[in-house]
C-alpha positions, 0 to 999 in steps of 0.5 A: 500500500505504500508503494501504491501511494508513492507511485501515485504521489511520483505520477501526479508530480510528473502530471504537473509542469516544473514551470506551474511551481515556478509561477506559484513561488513568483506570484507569492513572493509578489504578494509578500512585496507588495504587503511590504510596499503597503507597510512602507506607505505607511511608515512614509505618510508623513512625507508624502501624504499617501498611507496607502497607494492606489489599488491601480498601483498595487495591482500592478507591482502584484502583477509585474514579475520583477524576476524578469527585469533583473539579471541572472544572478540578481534573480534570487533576490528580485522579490525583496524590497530593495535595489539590485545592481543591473550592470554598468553602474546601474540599478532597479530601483526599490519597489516601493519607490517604484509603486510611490512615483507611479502613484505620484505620477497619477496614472489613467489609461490611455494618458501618454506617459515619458519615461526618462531612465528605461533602466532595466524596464521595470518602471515603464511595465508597472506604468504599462501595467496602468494602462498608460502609452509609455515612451522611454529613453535610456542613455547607456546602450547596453542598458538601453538594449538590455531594458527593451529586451526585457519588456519584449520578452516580459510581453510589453513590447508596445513601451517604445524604447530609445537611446538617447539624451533623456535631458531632450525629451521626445519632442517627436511624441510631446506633449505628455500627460505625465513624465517620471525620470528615474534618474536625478539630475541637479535640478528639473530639465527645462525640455520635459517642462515645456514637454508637459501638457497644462495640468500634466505631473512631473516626478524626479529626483532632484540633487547635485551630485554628492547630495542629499536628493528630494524627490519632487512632484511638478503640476504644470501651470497653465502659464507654463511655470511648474508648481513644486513639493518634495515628498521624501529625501532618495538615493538614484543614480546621477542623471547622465547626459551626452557628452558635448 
């Protein structure tokens, strides 16, 4: 009798995919990111006025699978809430700080988003995930290439990817609703300003290089100006631009 349960134990295992137990584990470890996320949101209140994020935004960082934005040897560690290196003095940021500048950001579907800083993909996925028209330019090209790989192969092949100057924008599809930069430059590019549709949401890290950086939230005038508050102090990568 035995022998009976374990042949059958042996036959069910066999019936069911290596792949399916691969998809269980991601699909809690994404469950446990994002209650981590929630707690955060919390403990953050204070400076950026949000206890909890939008179930728009939570649903997307549920849903995103982060294992496939980040390289081979970073995939153990793809679900903790923290940064992982991605090559070329570059990172993924921390979830949490990806689910708090989507919800800045104030995402709704159909809106024309550009993303400054394509980086590994996963911030231009989670603003895909939202229903958003993405438009994202990378300046390392490696990056660049290794990122638009990635959004392809994780099926959000509609993010249009360029290599190029992010301090430039992309005049060719402004104006834009909103703009996330994920990179921080020393103070906000005048070209995104002008690339913002009135009423339209800037979110960028701000701060020289060697300082402390504030990550910022723009609301455009209609005169054109950029009405500015900082919500909490960050760490990105200095924002790179071509050499002149």
């Amino acid at each position: 009798m035995k022998l009976l349960r374990r042949l059958v134990a042996a036959l069910l295992t066999a019936a069911i995919p290596v792949g399916a137990y691969a998809q269980d584990d991601t699909a809690r470890a994404r469950e446990r990111l994002v209650r981590e996320i929630a707690a955060d949101a919390r403990d953050t209140a204070a400076y950026t006025g949000r206890a909890r994020f939008s179930d728009a935004v939570m649903g997307a960082m549920a849903k995103v699978p982060r294992h496939l934005f980040v390289p081979a040897d970073q995939r153990a560690y793809a679900y903790e809430n923290r940064p992982l290196p991605i090559g070329h003095g570059q990172t993924i940021s921390q979830p949490y700080i990806v689910a708090l500048m989507s919800d800045l950001a104030d995402v709704q579907p159909g809106q024309r988003v550009l993303e400054i800083g394509t980086g590994s993909g996963y911030q231009a996925a989670v603003l895909a995930e939202l229903g958003a028209e993405v438009y994202s330019i990378e300046i390392v090209v490696p990056v660049a290439q290794a990122g638009a790989r990635a959004l392809r192969e994780a099926g959000y092949g509609r993010v249009q990817t360029r290599i190029g100057d992010g301090y430039l924008g992309w005049p060719d599809a402004a104006p834009f609703d909103v703009i996330v930069v994920t990179a921080a430059p020393p103070e906000i590019p005048a070209p995104l300003v002008e690339q913002l549709k009135p009423g339209g949401r800037l979110v960028v890290p701000v701060g020289a290089r060697g300082e402390t950086q504030q990550l910022m939230v723009g609301i455009k005038r209609a005169d054109g100006t950029l009405d500015q508050r900082r919500t909490l102090p960050v760490r990105f990568v200095p924002f790179t631009r071509e050499a002149r």
